[in-house]
C-alpha positions in Angstrom: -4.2 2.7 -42.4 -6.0 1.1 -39.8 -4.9 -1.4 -37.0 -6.2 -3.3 -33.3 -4.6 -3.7 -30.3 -5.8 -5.1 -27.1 -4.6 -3.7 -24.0 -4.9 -4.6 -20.1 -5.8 -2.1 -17.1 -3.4 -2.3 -14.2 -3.6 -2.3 -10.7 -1.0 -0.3 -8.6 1.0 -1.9 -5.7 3.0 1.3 -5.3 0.5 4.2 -6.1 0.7 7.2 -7.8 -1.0 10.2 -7.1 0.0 13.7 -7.8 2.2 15.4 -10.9 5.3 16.8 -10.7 4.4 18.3 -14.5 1.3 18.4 -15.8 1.5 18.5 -19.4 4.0 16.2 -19.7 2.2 13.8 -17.0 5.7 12.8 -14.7 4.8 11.8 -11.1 5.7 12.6 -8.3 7.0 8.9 -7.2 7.3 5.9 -8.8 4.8 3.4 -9.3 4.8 -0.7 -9.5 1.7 -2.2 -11.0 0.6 -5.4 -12.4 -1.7 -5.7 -15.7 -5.0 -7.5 -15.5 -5.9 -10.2 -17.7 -9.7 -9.9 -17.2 -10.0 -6.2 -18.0 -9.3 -4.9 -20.9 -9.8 -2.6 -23.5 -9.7 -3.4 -27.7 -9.5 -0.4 -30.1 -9.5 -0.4 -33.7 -8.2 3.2 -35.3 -8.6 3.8 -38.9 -6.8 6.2 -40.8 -8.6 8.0 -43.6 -7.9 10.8 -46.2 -11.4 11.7 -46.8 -12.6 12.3 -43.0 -13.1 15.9 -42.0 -12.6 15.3 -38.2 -11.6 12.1 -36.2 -15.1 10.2 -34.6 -15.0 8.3 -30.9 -16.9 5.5 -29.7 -20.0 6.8 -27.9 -19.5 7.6 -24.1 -15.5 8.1 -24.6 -13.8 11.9 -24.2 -13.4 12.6 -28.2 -11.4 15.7 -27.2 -8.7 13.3 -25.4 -8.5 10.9 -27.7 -8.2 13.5 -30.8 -5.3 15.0 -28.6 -3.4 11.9 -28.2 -3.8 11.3 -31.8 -2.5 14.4 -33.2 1.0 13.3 -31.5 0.9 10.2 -33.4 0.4 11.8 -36.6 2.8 14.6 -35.6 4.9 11.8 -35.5 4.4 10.3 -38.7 3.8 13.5 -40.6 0.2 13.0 -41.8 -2.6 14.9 -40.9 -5.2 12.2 -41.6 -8.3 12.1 -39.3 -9.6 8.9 -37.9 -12.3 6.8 -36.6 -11.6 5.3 -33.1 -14.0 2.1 -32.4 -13.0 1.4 -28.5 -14.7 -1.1 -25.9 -14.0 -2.3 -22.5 -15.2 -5.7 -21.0 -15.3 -3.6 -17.3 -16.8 -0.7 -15.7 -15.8 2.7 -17.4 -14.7 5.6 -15.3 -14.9 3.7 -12.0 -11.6 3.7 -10.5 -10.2 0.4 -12.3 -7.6 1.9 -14.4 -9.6 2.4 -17.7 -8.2 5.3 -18.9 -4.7 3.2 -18.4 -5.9 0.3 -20.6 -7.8 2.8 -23.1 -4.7 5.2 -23.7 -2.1 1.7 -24.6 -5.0 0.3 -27.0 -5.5 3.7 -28.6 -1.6 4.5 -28.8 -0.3 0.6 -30.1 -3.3 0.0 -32.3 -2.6 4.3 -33.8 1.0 3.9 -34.0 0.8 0.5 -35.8 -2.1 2.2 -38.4 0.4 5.3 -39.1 3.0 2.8 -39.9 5.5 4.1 -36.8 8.2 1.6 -36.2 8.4 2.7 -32.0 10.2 0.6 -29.3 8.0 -0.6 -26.2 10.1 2.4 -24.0 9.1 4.8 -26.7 5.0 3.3 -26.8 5.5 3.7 -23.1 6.2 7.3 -23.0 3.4 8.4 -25.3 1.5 6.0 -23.3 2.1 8.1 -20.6 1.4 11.5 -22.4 -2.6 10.2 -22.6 -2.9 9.2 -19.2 -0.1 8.8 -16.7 -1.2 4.7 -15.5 -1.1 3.8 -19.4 2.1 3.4 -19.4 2.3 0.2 -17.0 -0.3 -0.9 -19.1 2.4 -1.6 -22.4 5.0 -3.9 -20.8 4.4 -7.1 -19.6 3.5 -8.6 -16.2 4.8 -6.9 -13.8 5.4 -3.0 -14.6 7.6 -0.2 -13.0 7.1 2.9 -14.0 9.5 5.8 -13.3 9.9 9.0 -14.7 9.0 9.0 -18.3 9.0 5.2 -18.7 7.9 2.1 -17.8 9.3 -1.2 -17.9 8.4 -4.8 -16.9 10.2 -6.1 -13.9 8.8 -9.5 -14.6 6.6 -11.8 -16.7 3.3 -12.5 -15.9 4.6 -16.3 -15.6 6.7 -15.5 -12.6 4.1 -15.4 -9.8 0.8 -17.1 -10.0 -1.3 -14.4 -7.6 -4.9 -13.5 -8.4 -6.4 -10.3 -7.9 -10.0 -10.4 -7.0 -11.7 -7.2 -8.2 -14.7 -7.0 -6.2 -17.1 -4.2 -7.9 -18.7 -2.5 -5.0 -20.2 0.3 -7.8 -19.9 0.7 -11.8 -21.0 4.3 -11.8 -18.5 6.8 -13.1 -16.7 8.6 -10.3 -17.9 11.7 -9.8 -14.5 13.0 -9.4 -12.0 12.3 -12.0 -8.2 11.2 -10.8 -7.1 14.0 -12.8 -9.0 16.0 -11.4 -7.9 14.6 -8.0 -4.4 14.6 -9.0 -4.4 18.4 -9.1 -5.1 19.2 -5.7 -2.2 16.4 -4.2 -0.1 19.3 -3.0 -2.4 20.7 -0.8 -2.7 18.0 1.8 -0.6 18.0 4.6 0.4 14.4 4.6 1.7 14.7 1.1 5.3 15.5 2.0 4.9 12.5 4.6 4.2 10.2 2.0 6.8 11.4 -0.6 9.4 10.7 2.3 8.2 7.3 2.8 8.2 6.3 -0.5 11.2 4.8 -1.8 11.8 3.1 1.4 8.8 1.3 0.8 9.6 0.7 -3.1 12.8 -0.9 -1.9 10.8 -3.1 0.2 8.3 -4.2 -2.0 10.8 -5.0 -4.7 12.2 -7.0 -2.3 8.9 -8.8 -1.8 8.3 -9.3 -5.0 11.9 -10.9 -5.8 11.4 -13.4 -2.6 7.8 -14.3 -3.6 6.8 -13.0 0.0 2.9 -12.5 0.1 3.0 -11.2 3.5 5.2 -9.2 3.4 4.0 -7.9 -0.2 0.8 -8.0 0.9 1.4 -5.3 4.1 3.4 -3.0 1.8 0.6 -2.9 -0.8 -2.2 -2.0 2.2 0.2 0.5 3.8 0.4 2.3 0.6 -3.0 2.5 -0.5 -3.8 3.5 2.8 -1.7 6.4 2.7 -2.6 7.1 -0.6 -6.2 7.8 0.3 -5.6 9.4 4.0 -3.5 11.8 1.4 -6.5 12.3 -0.7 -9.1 12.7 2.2 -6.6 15.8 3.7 -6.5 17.0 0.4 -8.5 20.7 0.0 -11.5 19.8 -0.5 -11.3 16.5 0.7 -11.4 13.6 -1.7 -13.2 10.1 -0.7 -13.5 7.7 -3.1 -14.5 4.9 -0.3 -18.0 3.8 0.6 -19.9 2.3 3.1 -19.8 -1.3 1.1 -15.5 -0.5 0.6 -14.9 -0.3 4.3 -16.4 -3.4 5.0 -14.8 -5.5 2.3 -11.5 -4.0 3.8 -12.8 -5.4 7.9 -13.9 -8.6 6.1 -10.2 -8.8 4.8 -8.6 -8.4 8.2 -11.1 -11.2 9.7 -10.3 -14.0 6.8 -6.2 -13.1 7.4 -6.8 -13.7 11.2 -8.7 -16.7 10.3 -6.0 -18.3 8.1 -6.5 -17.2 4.8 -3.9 -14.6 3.5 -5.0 -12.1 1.0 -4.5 -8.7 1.3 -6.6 -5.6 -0.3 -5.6 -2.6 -2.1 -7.7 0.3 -3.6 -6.9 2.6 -6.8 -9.1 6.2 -7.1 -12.4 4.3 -6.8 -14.7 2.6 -4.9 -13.6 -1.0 -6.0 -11.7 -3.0 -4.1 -9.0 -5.1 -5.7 -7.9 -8.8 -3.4 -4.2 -9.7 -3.9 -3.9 -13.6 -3.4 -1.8 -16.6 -4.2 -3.5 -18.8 -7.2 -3.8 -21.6 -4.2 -6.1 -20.0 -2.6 -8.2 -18.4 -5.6 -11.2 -20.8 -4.2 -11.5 -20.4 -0.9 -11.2 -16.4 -1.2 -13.9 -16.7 -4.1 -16.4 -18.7 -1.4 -16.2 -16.2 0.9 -17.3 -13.2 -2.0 -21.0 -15.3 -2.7 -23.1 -12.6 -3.8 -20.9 -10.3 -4.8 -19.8 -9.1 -8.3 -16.3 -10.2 -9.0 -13.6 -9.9 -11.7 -10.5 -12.6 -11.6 -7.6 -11.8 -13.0 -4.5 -13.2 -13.0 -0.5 -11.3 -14.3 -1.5 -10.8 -17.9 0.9 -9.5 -20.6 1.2 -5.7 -21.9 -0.5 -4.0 -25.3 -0.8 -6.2 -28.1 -1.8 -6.0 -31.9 -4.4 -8.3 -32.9 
């Protein structure tokens, strides 16, 4: 009973933060992503009758995983325990949508190893169960996800863009998103941004249709903008931001002025993701010398290997 899958993190265009219910992990808003071909996560889960308790990959929340794994086997009826071999080829804990990748490895590569015969909706909602963000990581492409599923609103095929991850720091957060994502209600701005949200959804998917980078590319800074200036009024204040992320962000206003459009946006981390078009994945690249950087292009959802 055992079985791989490989799975892509994500990187939100329309952000969520906050939940409407926790256990059941429904946002507030929601959210349109794209899954990363260069960062990913493979996990192996192995079924066994003779475990006494399920084991995790050093460094990963055992706890967590067990959960998510007791409602696969609730599902299938079995109470086997399992061993969980998991790795990502990118920073851990850092604000680049790990847990999303980690939680649609663990729950294709555990539902394929019980045997459950489950539709990409239904690998989306227990997806989502594990951590909100794993959802978008199942479908392909590009992802909406809204209420308790997510679906691909296109293939990865149907706009070349690159997004430039530029890793400003690989530390773990100090501050988990969950963590984070509990205190959304008592900023001020909250109810601000709820009310600007679907006009800006509407907008974006209107982008995105056309092919419109600049247009895309203003929605996308808008709202992680106001994502964070929601977070940093939140009590205590949240700042994920550092000296090093500000300046990317200046750096990206400067090359726009000077000609070369690409646009930034920012998930609960330091890290600072660059939206391009493929055309002009060289010249963006010459001007990041020095810096550590992660290109991805659209990539498909969670597969079994």
């Amino acid at each position: 009973m055992k079985a791989t899958a490989k799975a892509p993190a994500n990187i939100a265009f329309i952000k969520y933060w906050g939940k409407k219910d926790e256990n059941l992990r429904l946002p507030y808003n929601p959210s349109i992503s794209m899954n990363l071909s260069a960062c990913v996560t493979i996990t192996t889960v192995d079924f066994a009758p003779d475990l006494e308790r399920d084991s995790v990959s050093e460094g990963f929340d055992e706890n967590r995983i067990s959960g998510h794994l007791d409602r696969l086997r609730k599902l299938a009826g079995v109470t086997y325990k399992a061993r969980v071999v998991t790795e990502n080829n990118f920073p851990k804990g850092s604000g680049i949508a790990s847990s999303a990748s980690g939680f649609a490895a663990l729950t294709v590569a555990g539902a394929a190893a019980l045997g459950l015969d489950l539709s990409e909706k239904e690998l989306t909602s227990l997806a989502r169960l594990g951590s909100g963000s794993a959802c978008r990581s199942i479908p392909d492409g590009f992802v909406k996800w809204d209420g308790e599923f997510a679906h691909s609103l296109y293939q990865p095929s149907y706009w070349d863009l690159r997004d430039i991850l530029v890793i400003v720091e690989r530390g773990e957060k100090k501050i988990s998103s969950s963590e984070g994502h509990s205190r959304v209600e008592t900023s001020p701005n909250f109810p601000k941004r709820l009310a600007a949200l679907p006009k800006r959804i509407q907008t974006l998917e209107r982008a995105l249709k056309q092919k419109d980078l600049r247009l895309f590319g203003e929605i996308i800074e808008e709202d992680c903008l106001d994502m964070h200036h929601v977070m940093q009024t939140q009590d205590p204040p949240l700042y994920y931001w550092n000296d090093e992320t500000e300046k990317i962000m200046d750096e990206v206003r400067s090359w726009r002025k000077a000609g070369l459009p690409v646009y930034f946006t920012i998930d609960a981390g330091p890290n600072v993701h660059l939206i391009c078009e493929a055309k002009n994945e060289s010249a963006l690249i010459k001007q990041l010398t020095g810096r550590e950087i992660i290109v991805n292009s659209p990539a498909e959802g969670a597969r079994l290997l």
